[in-house]
C-alpha positions as CSV (number, residue, x, y, z in Angstrom):
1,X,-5.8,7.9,-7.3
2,X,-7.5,9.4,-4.6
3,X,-6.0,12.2,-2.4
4,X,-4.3,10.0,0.4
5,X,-2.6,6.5,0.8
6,X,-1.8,4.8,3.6
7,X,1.4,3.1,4.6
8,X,2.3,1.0,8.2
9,X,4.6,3.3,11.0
10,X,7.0,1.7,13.6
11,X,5.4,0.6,16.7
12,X,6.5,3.0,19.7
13,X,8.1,1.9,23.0
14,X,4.6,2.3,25.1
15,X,3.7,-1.2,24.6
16,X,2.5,-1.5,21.1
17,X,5.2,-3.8,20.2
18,X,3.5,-6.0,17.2
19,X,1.0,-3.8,16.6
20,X,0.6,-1.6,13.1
21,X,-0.2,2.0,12.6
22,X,-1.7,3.8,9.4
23,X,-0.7,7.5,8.4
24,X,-1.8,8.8,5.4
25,X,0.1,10.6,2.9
26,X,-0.7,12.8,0.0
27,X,-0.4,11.9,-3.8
28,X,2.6,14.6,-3.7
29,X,4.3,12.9,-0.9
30,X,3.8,9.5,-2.8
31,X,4.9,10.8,-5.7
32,X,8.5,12.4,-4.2
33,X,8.8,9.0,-2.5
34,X,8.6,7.1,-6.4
35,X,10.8,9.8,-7.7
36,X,13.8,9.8,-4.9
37,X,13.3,5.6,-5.6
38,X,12.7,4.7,-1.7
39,X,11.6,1.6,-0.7
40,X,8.1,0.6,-0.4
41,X,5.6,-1.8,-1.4
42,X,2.7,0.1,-3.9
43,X,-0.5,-2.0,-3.7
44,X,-3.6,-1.1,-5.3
45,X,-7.1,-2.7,-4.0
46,X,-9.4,-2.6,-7.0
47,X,-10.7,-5.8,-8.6
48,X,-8.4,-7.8,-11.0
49,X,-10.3,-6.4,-13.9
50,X,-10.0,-2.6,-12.8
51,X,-5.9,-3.6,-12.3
52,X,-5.5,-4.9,-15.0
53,X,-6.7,-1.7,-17.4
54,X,-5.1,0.8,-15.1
55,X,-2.7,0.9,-11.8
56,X,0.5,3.2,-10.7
57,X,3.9,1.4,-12.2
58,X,5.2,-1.1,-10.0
59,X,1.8,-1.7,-8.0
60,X,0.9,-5.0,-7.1
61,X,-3.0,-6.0,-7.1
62,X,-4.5,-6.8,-3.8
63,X,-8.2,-6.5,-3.9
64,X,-9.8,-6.4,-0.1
65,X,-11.9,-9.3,-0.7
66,X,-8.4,-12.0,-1.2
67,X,-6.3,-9.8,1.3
68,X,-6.3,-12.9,3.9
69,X,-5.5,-15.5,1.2
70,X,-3.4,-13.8,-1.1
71,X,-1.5,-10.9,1.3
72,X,0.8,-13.6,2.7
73,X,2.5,-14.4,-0.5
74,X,2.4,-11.0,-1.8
75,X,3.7,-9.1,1.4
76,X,5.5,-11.7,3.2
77,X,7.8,-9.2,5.0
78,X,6.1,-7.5,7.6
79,X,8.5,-5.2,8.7
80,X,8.6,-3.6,5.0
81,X,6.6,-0.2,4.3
82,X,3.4,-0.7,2.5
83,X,1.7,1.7,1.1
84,X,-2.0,1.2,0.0
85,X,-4.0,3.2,-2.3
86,X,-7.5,2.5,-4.6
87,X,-8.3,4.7,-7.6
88,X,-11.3,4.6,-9.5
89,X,-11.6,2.5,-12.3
90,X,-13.6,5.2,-14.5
């Protein structure tokens, strides 16, 4: 996994109501965020093939090139936190 994910923040009150917001945490803050059993969505980017051999538990595959077709089924609340992250597959 590489050294930072990124997960969606709360829209402020300055008029950026609807709008998402990346920050991007380290594989320690990830880590204490599985361990403590929060609540997140893990989704890793890499093609089915590169899933399929490796991924973090409880990671759902997205790859970038089906995120408009398959992101509505897979993530369909948008108010949930997401966090993203793409390893390398060697």
């Amino acid at each position: 996994m590489r050294e930072a994910s990124v997960q969606p923040m709360q829209a402020g009150n300055s008029g950026d109501e609807g709008r998402v917001f990346m920050e991007t945490i380290s594989r320690e803050e990830l880590k204490g965020k599985i361990d403590r059993g929060e609540a997140f969505t893990l989704v890793e980017t890499l093609q089915p093939v590169a899933y399929q051999h490796e991924h973090l538990p409880s990671a759902i595959n997205l790859p970038p090139d089906r995120v408009r077709e398959m992101a509505p089924g897979l993530l369909p609340d948008k108010g949930a936190e997401i966090i993203v992250y793409c390893s390398s597959p060697t």
